[in-house]
C-alpha atoms as one frame of an Amber mdcrd trajectory, in Angstrom:
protein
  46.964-126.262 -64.759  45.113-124.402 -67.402  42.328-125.794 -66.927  42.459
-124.888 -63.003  43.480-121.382 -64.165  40.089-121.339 -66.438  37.921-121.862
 -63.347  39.651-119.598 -61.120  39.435-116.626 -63.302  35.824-117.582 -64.556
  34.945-117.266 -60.114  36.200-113.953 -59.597  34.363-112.636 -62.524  31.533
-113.683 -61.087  31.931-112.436 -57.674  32.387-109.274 -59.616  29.356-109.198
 -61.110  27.324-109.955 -58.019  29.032-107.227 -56.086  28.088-104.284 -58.876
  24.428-105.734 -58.652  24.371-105.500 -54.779  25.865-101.873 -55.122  23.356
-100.940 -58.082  20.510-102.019 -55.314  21.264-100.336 -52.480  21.871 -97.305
 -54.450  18.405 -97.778 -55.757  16.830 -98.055 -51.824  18.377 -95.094 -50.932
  16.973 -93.397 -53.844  13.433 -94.760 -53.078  13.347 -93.489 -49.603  14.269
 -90.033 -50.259  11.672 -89.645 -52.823   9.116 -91.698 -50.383  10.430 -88.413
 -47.390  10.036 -85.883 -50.104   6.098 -87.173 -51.136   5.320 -87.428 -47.354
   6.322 -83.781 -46.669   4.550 -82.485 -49.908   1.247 -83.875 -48.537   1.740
 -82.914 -44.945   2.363 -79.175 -45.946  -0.952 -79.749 -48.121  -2.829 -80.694
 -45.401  -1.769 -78.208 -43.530  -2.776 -75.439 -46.087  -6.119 -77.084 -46.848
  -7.020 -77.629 -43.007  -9.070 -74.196 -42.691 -10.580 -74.628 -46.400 -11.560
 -77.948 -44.480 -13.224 -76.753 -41.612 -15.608 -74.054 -43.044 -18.457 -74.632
 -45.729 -18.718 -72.807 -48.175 -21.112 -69.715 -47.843 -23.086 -67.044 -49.841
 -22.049 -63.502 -50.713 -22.820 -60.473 -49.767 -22.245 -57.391 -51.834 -22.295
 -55.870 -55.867 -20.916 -58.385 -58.319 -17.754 -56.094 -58.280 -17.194 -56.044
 -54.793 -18.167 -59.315 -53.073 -17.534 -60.811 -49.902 -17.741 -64.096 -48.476
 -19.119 -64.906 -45.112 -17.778 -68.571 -44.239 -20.216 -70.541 -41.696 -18.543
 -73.605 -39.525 -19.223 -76.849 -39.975 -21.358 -78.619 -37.609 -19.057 -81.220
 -36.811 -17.132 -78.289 -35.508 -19.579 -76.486 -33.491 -20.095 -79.754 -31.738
 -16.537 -79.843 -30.778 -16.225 -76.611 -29.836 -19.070 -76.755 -27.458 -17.588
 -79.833 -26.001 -14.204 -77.849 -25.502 -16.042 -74.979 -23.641 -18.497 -76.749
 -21.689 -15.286 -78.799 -19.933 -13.181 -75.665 -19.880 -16.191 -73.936 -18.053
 -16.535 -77.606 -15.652 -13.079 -76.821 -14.577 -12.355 -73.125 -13.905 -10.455
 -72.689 -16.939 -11.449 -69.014 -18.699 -10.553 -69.472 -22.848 -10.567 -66.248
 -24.851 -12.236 -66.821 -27.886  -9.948 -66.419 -30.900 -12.540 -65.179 -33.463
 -16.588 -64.923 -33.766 -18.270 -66.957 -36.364 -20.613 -65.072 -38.488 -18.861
 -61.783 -38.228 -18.555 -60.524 -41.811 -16.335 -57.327 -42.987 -19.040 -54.482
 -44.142 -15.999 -52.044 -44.476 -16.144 -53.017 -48.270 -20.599 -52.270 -48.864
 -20.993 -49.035 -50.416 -22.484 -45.634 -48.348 -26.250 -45.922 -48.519 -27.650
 -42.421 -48.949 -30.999 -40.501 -48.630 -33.554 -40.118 -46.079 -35.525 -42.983
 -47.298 -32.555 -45.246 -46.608 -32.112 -44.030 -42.753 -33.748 -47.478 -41.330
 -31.241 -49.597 -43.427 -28.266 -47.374 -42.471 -29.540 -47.667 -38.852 -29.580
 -51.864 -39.712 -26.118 -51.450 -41.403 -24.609 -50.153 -38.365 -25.972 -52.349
 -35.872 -24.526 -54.774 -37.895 -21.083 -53.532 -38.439 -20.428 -52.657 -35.180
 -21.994 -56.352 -33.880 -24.470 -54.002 -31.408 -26.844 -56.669 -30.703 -24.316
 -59.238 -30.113 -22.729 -57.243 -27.351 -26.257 -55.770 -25.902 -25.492 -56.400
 -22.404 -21.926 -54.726 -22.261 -23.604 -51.619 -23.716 -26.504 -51.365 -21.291
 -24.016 -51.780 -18.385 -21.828 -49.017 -19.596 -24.428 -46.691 -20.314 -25.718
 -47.502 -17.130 -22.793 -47.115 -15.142 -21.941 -43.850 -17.287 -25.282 -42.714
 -15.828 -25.004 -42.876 -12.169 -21.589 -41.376 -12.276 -23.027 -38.422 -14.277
 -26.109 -38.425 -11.556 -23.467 -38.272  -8.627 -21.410 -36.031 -10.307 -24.345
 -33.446 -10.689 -25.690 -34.074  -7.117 -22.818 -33.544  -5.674 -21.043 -30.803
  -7.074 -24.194 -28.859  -9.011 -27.235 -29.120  -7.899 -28.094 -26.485  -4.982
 -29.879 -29.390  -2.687 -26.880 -29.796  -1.341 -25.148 -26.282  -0.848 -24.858
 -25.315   2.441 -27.198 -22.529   3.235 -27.260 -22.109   7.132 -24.204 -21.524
   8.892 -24.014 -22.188  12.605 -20.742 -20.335  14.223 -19.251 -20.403  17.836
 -16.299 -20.186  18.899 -13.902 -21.615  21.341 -12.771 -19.912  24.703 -11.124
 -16.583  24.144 -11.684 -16.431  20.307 -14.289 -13.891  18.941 -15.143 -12.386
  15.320 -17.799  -9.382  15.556 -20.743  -9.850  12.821 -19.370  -7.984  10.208
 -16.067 -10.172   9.565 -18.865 -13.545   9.933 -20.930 -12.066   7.232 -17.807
 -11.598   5.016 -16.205 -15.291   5.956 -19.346 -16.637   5.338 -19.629 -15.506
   1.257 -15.762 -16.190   0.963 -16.459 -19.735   1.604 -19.602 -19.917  -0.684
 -17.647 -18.159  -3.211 -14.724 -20.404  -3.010 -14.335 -22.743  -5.739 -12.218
 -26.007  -6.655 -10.414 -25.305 -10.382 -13.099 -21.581 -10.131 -15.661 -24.764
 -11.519 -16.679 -26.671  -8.729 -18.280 -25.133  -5.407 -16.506 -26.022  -2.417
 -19.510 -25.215   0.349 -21.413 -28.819  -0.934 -22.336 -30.986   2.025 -20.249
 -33.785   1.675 -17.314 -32.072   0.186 -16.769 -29.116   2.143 -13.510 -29.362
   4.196 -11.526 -27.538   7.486  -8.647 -27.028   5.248 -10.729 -24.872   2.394
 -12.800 -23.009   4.816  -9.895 -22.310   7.163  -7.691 -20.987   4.392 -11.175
 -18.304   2.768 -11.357 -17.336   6.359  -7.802 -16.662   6.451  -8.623 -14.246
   3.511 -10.980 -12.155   5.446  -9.630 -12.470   8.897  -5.889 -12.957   9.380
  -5.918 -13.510  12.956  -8.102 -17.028  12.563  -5.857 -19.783  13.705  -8.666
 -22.695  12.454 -12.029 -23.320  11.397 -13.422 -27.014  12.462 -16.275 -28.646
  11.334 -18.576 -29.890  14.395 -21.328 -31.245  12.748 -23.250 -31.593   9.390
 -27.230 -31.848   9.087 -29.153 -32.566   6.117 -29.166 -31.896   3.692 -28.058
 -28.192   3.716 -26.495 -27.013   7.241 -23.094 -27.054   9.038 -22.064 -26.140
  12.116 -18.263 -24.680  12.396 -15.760 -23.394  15.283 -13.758 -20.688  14.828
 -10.135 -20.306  16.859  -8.181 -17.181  16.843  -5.452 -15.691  17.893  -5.158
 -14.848  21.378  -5.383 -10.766  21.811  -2.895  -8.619  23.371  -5.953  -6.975
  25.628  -9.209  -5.669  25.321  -9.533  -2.056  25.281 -12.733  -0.301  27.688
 -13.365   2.994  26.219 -15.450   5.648  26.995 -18.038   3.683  29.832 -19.608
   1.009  27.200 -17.204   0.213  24.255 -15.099  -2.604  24.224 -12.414  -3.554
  21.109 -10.142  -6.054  20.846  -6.399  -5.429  20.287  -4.506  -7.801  17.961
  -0.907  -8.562  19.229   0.551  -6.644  16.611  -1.437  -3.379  17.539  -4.593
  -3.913  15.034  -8.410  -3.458  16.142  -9.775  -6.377  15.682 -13.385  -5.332
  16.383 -16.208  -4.697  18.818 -16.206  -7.119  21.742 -19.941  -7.973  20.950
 -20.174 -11.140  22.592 -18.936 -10.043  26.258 -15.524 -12.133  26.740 -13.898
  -9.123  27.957 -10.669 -11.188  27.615  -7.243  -9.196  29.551  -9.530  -5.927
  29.716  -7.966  -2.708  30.370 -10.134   0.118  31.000  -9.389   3.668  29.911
 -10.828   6.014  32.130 -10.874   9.495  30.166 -12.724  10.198  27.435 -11.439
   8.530  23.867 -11.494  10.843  20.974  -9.959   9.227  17.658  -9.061  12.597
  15.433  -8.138  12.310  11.949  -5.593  14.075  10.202  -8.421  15.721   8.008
  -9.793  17.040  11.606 -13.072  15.353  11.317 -13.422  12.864  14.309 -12.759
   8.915  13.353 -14.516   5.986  14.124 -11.900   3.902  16.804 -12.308   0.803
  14.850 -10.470   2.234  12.000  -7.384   3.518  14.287  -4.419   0.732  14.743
  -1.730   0.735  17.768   0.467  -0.916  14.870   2.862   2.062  14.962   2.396
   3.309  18.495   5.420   1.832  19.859   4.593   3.637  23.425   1.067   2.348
  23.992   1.640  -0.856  22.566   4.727  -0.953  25.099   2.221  -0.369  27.901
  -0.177  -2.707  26.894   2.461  -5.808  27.030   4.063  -4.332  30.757   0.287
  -4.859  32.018   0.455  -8.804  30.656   3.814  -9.256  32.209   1.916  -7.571
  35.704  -0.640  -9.696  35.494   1.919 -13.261  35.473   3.952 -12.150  37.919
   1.021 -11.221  40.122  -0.308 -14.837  39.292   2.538 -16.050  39.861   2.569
 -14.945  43.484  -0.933 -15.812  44.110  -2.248 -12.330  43.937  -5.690 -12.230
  42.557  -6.385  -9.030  40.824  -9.957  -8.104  39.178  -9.219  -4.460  37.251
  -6.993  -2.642  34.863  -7.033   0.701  34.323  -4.761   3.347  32.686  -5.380
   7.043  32.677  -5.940   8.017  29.206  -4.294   6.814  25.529  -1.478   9.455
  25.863   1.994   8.666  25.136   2.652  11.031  28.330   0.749   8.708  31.006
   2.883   5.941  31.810   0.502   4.921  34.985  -0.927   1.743  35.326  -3.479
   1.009  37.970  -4.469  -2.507  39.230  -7.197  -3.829  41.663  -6.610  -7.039
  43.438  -9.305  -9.306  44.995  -8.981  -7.553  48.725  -9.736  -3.700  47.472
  -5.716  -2.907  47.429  -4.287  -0.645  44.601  -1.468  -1.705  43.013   0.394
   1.662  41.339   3.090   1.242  38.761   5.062   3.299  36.301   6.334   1.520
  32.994   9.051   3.754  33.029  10.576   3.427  36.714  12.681   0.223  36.376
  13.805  -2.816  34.566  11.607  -5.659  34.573  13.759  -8.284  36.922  14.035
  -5.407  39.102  10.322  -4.666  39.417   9.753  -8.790  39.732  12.040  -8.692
  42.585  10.356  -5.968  44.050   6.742  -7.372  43.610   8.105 -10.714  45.509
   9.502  -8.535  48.575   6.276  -6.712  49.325   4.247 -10.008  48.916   6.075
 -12.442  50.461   8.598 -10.998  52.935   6.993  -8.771  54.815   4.047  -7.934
  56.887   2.968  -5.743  54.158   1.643  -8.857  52.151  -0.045 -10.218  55.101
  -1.854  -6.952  55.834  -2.825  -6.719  51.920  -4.161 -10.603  52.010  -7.009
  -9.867  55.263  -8.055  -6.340  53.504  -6.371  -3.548  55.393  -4.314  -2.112
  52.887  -5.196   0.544  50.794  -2.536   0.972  47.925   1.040  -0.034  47.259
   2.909   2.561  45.119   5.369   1.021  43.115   5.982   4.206  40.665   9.483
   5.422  42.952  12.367   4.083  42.123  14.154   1.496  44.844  11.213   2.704
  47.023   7.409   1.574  47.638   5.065   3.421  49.762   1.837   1.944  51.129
  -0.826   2.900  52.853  -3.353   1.279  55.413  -7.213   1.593  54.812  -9.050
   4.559  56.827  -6.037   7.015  57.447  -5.156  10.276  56.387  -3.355   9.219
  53.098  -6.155   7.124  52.210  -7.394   9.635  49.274 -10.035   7.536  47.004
C-alpha cells in the first residue's frame, strides 16, 4: 500500500510540473507577439514619415548663410512615373490637377535688392517669384483679351466715329413738330447720357426708349420716337408720333397753328397737314397785357374755357356728320371772341351747315341732324346740290333755303 501511495503522489507532482511549464509558455507567446505588433507599427509609422525625405534628392541652397533655403529636385525614378500617370490620365479623358510644381522655391525669405544698378536683377527676381515665364501663355491671353475689351469699350462708347451726326426725321400721319422743337430734340438726345459718363446717341447703342423719353423733355405731346433705320457709321433715321390735335387753327389768310387738346399752341403747321382745320375769318390780333401786340405762338387756349368749348362742339359736328354720310370740306368760325358762338360748315355739294354751340343739348342737336338728313326731302335736295344752307342756330326749329332764291344771300 505504501508503496502504491509513493507512486501515486510522485504522478501528480509531475503532472503539476508540466502544467506550470505549459502555462509559463504560452504566457511567453503572447508576450512575443505583442512586442512583434508593437515593432511592426514603429517601422510602418517610420516609413511613413521618411516616404517624402525618400522621394526628393537632396538639393543646393539658395540664400545668405543666415537665411538659407532649400530647393528639393525629384528623383528621376519619379518623374518617370509621373509622366506615365499623366500620359494615361490624358489617353483617357481624365483632367488631374496638379498638387504642387517642382522647382518652385520660396524667395519671400531673399533680402530687398536695392539701387539702380541692381534694376535688371530685381526685374530677374520677380520673374522668378511670381513663376512669369512658367505661366507665359496665360498672361499673353489675358492681356490680350483685356485689350480688345478696352478697344470695344472705347469704340463704342468714346470715340466720335460712331456718334450719330445726321438725323433723318419724318413723321407718321397726323403727327408734326415745326423746326424749332427738332432742333431742340435733336441736342437733348446728343446731350443725353448713361450714368452723365457714357453718350447715349452711339450707333449701336442708341435706343427708342432713351430718345423717346429726351424728346419727351422738349416736347410733351410726343407719344414715340422709332428707330427706322441705321447707316454707317454715323446716321439714323427716326419717326416721330404725337398726339393727335384738337384742330388746326387758320388765321389771318396764311397762318396755320396747331392746337394741343389741352388748349396749348403747339406750333406753326409748316409741313401742310392741315389736320381738323378751322378757319378764322377776321383778323387775329394777340394783345398783351403790357399793350404791345404778341406773337400767337406764345398765346394758349389752356384757360379759355369758351373757345376751347367751341373747338371740341366742331369735332363732335364733324362725327356725327360722318356718321350720316355727309361729306363736309370747311370750317369756319367768325372771329376768336367769347361772344361768337357761330359755327359754319361746308359740305361736299356747296350747302351751309349753320350752328350755334349754345342753342341745344348735344343728343338733341344729333337727333336733329338725323331728321333733316335722313327723313325728309330736305336731305335728298342737299345730296343733288340744290340747297343752299340749313340753319340749325333756332331752337326746335331749322330753316333752309334752296339755291337761286331770294333768301339765298352769299
Amino acid at each position: 500500500m505504501t508503496i502504491l501511495s509513493i507512486l501515486g503522489i510522485f504522478l501528480c507532482d509531475q503532472q503539476m510540473k508540466i502544467k506550470k511549464k505549459n502555462k509559463s509558455k504560452s504566457k511567453r507567446s503572447l508576450r512575443s507577439i505583442f512586442l512583434l505588433r508593437s515593432k511592426s507599427k514603429q517601422t510602418a509609422n517610420k516609413k511613413s514619415i521618411n516616404k517624402n525625405s525618400k522621394i526628393y534628392s537632396p538639393g543646393k541652397t539658395i540664400g545668405t548663410k543666415d537665411n538659407t533655403t532649400k530647393v528639393f529636385k525629384p528623383k528621376q525614378g519619379l518623374l518617370i512615373k509621373e509622366k506615365v500617370k499623366r500620359n494615361t490620365l490624358n489617353k483617357f479623358g481624365i483632367k488631374k490637377r496638379k498638387a504642387h510644381n517642382f522647382g518652385f522655391a520660396p524667395y519671400s525669405n531673399i533680402k530687398k535688392i536695392n539701387g539702380i544698378k541692381n534694376i535688371p536683377k530685381k526685374i530677374k527676381l520677380f520673374i522668378k517669384k511670381h513663376h512669369i515665364l512658367e505661366r507665359f501663355n496665360f498672361f499673353v491671353a489675358l492681356i490680350a483679351i483685356l485689350s480688345i475689351i478696352g478697344w470695344v469699350v472705347y469704340l463704342s462708347f468714346f470715340d466720335t466715329k460712331f456718334m450719330i451726326k445726321k438725323y433723318t426725321i419724318t413723321f407718321t400721319e397726323n403727327s408734326y413738330v415745326n423746326e424749332h422743337n427738332i432742333t431742340e430734340i435733336i441736342n437733348e438726345i446728343k446731350s443725353d447720357k448713361w450714368l452723365r459718363i457714357i453718350p447715349n446717341n452711339q450707333l449701336w447703342f442708341i435706343n427708342e426708349k432713351n430718345i423717346t423719353k429726351a424728346a419727351q423733355n422738349v416736347y410733351p405731346e410726343i407719344i414715340s420716337v422709332d428707330i427706322k433705320n441705321r447707316q454707317w457709321p454715323n446716321e439714323v433715321k427716326l419717326e416721330i408720333t404725337t398726339e393727335p390735335i384738337l384742330i388746326t387753327l387758320g388765321i389771318n389768310e396764311n397762318e396755320y397753328w396747331r392746337i394741343a387738346k389741352n388748349g396749348n399752341i403747339l406750333g406753326k403747321d409748316n409741313a401742310n397737314i392741315r389736320d381738323n382745320l378751322v378757319i378764322v375769318e377776321q383778323p387775329v390780333t394777340i394783345v398783351h397785357t403790357s399793350g404791345f401786340g404778341q406773337d400767337f405762338g406764345q398765346y394758349s387756349f389752356e384757360n379759355q374755357s369758351a373757345q376751347k368749348e367751341k373747338f371740341w362742339f366742331i369735332l363732335q359736328l364733324w362725327q356725327w356728320l360722318d356718321k350720316y354720310n355727309i361729306d363736309h370740306i370747311k370750317t369756319s368760325i367768325p372771329s376768336l371772341s367769347d361772344f361768337d358762338t357761330n359755327v359754319t360748315i361746308w359740305t361736299a355739294n356747296g350747302t351751309r351747315l349753320i350752328f350755334d354751340i349754345n342753342t341745344t343739348d348735344k343728343s338733341k342737336q344729333e337727333s336733329r341732324i338725323e331728321t333733316i338728313f335722313d327723313k325728309t326731302i330736305i336731305g335728298v335736295k342737299e345730296r343733288s346740290g340744290g340747297i343752299s344752307y340749313i340753319d340749325f342756330r333756332i331752337p326746335k326749329k331749322v330753316y333752309w333755303c334752296y339755291k337761286d332764291t331770294k333768301c339765298d344771300i352769299k
